[in-house]
N, CA, C and O atoms as a Tinker XYZ file with bonds, in Angstrom:
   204  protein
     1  N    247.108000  -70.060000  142.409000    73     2
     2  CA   246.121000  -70.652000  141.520000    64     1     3
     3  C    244.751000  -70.136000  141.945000    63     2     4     5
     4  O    244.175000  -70.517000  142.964000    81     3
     5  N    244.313000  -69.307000  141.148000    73     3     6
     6  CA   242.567000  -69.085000  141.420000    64     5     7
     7  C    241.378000  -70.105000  141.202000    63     6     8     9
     8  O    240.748000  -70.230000  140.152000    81     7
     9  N    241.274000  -70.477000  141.816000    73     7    10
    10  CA   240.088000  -71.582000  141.571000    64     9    11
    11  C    238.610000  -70.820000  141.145000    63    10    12    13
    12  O    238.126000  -69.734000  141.464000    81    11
    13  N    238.264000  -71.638000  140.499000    73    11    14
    14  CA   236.495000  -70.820000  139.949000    64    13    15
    15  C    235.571000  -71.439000  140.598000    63    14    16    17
    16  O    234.655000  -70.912000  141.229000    81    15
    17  N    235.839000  -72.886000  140.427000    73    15    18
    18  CA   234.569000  -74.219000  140.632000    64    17    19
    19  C    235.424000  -75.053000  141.256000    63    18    20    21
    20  O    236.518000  -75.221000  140.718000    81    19
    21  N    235.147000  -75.704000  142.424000    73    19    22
    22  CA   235.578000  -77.036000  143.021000    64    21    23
    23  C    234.694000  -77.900000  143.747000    63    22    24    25
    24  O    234.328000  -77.602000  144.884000    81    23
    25  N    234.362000  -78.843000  143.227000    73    23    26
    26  CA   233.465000  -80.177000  144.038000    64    25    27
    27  C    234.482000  -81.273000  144.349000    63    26    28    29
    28  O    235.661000  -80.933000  144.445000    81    27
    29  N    234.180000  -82.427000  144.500000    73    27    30
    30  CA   234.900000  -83.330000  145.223000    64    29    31
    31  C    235.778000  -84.204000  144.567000    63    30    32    33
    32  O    236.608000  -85.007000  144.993000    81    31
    33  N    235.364000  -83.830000  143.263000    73    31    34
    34  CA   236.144000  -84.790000  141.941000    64    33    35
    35  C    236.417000  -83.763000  140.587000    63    34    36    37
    36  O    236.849000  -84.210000  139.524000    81    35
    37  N    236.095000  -82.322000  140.804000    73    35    38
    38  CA   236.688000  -81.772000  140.153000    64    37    39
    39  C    237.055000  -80.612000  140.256000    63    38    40    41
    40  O    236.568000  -80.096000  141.262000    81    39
    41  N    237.925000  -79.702000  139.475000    73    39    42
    42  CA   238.776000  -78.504000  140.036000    64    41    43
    43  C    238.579000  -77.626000  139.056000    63    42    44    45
    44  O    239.356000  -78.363000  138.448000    81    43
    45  N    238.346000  -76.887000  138.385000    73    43    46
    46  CA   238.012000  -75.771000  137.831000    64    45    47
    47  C    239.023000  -74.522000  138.048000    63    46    48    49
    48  O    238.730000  -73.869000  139.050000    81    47
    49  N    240.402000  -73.937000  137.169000    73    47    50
    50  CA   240.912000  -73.056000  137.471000    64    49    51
    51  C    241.263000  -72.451000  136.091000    63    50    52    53
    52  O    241.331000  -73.091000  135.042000    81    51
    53  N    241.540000  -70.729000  136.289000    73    51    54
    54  CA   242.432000  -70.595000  135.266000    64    53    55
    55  C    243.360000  -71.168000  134.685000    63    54    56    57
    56  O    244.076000  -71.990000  135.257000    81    55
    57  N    243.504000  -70.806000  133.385000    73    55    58
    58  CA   244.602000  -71.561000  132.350000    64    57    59
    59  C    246.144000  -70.673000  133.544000    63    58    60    61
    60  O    246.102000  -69.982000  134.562000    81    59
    61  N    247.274000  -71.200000  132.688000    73    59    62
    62  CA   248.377000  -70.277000  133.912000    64    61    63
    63  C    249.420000  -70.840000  132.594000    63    62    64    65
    64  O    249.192000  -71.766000  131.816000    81    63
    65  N    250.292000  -70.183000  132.639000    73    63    66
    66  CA   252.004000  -70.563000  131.606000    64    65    67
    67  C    251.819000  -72.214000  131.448000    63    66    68    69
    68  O    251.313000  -72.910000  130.567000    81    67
    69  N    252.494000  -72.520000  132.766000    73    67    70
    70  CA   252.052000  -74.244000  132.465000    64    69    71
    71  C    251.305000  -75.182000  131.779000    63    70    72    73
    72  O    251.587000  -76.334000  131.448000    81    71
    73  N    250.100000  -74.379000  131.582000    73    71    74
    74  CA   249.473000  -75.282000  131.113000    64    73    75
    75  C    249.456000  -75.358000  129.697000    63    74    76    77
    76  O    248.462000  -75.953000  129.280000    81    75
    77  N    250.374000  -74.873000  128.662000    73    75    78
    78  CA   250.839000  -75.292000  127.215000    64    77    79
    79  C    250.517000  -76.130000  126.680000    63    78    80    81
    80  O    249.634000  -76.137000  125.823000    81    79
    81  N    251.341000  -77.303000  127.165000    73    79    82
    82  CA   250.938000  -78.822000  126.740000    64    81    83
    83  C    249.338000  -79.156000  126.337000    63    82    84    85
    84  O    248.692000  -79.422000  125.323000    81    83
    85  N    249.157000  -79.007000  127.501000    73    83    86
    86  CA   247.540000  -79.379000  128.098000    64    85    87
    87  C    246.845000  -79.042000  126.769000    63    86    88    89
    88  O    246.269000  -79.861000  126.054000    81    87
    89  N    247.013000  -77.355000  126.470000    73    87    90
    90  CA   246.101000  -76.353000  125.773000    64    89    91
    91  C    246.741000  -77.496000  124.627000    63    90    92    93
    92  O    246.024000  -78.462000  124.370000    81    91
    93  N    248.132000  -77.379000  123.921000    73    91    94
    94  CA   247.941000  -78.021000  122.845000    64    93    95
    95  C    247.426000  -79.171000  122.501000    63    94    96    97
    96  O    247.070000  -79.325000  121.333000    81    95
    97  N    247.290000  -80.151000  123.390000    73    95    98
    98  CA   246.822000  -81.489000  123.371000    64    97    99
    99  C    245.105000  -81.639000  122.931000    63    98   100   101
   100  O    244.515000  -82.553000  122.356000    81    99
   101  N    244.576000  -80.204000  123.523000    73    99   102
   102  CA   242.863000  -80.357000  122.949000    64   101   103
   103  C    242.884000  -78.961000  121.834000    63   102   104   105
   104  O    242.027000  -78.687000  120.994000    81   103
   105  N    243.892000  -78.368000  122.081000    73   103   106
   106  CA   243.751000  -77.433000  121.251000    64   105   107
   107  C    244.219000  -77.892000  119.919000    63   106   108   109
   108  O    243.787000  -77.139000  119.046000    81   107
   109  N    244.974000  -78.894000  119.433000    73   107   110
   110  CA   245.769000  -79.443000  118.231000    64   109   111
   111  C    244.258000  -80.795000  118.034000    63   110   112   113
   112  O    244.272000  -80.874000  116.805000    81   111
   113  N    243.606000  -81.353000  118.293000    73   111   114
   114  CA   242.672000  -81.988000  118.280000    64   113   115
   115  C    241.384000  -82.164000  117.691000    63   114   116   117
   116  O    240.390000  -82.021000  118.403000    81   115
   117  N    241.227000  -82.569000  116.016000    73   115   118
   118  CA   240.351000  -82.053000  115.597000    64   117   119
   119  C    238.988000  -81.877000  115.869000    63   118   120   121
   120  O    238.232000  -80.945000  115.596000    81   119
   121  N    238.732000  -83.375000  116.698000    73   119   122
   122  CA   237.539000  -83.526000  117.481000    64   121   123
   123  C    237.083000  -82.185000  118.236000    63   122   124   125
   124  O    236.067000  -81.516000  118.049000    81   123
   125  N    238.114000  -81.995000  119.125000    73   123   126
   126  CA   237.806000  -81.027000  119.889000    64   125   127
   127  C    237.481000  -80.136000  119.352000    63   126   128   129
   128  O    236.321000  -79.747000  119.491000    81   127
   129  N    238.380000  -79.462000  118.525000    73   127   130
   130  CA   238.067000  -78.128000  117.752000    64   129   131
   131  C    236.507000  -78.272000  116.927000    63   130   132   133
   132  O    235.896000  -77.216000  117.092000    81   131
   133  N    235.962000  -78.947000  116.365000    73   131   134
   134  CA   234.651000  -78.872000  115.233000    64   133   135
   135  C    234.034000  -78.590000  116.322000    63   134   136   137
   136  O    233.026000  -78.038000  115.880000    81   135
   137  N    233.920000  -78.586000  117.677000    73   135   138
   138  CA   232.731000  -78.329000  118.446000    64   137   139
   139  C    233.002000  -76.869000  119.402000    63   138   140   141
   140  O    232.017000  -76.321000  119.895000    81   139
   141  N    234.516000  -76.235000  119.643000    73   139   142
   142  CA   234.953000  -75.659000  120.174000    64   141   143
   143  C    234.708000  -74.549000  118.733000    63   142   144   145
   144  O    234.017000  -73.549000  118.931000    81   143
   145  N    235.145000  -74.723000  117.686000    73   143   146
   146  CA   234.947000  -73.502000  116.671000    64   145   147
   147  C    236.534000  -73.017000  116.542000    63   146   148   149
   148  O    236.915000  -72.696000  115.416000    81   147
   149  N    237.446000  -72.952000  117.618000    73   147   150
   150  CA   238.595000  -72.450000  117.689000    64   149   151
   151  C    239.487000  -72.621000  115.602000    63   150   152   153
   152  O    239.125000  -72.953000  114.473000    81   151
   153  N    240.799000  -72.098000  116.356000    73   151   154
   154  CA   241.715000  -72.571000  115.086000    64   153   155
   155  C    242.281000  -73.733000  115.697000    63   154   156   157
   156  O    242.220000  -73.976000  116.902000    81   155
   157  N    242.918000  -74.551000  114.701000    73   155   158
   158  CA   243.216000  -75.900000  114.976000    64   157   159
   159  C    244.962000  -75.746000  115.612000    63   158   160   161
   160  O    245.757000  -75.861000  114.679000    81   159
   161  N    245.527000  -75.555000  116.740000    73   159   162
   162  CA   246.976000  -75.103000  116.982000    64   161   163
   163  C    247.580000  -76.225000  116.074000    63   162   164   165
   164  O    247.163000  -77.366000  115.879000    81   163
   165  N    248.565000  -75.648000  115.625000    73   163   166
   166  CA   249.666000  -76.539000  114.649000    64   165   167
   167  C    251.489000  -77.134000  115.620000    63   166   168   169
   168  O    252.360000  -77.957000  115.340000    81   167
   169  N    251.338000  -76.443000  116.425000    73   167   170
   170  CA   252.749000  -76.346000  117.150000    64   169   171
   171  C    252.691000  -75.955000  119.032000    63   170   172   173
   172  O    251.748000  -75.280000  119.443000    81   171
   173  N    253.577000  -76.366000  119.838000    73   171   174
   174  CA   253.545000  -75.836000  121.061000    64   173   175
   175  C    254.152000  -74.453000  121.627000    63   174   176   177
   176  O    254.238000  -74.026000  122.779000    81   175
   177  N    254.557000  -73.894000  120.335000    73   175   178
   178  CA   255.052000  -72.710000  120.422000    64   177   179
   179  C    253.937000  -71.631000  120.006000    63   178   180   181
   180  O    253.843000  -70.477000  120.424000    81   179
   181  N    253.084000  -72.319000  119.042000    73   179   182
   182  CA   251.549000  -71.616000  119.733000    64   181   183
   183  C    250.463000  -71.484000  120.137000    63   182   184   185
   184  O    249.567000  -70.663000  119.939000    81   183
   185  N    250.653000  -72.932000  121.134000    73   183   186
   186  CA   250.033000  -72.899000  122.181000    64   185   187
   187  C    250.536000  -72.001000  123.190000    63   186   188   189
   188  O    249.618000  -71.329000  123.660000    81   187
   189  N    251.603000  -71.763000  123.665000    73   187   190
   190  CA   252.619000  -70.818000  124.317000    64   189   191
   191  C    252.014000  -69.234000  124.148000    63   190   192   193
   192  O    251.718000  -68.340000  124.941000    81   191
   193  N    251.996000  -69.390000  122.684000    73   191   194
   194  CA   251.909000  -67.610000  122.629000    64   193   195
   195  C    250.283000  -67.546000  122.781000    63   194   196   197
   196  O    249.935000  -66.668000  123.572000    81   195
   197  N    249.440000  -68.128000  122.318000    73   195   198
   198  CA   248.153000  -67.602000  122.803000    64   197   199
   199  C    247.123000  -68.177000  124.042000    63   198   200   201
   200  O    245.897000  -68.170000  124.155000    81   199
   201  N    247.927000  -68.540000  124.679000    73   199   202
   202  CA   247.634000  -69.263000  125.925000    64   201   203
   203  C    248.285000  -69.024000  126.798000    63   202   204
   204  O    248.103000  -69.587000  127.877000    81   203
């Protein structure tokens, strides 16, 4: 795991395979997205492929 940023309460690392879920959970999120600009993911199979 490459870390970027770490203080005492938070961790900062690259995305890695694992983290799918994660990506789809803010990535499928409309909130998130109107401020992120992204596309809105529809499925975890592509969160998978572009993550």
């Amino acid at each position: 795991m490459k870390i970027i940023i770490e203080t005492e309460r938070t961790i900062l690392r690259e995305f890695n395979k694992d983290d799918f879920q994660a990506v789809f959970d803010f990535g499928s999120n409309r909130e998130v997205q109107k401020y992120t600009g992204d596309d809105l993911l529809k499925s975890l199979e592509q969160a998978k492929k572009n993550y």
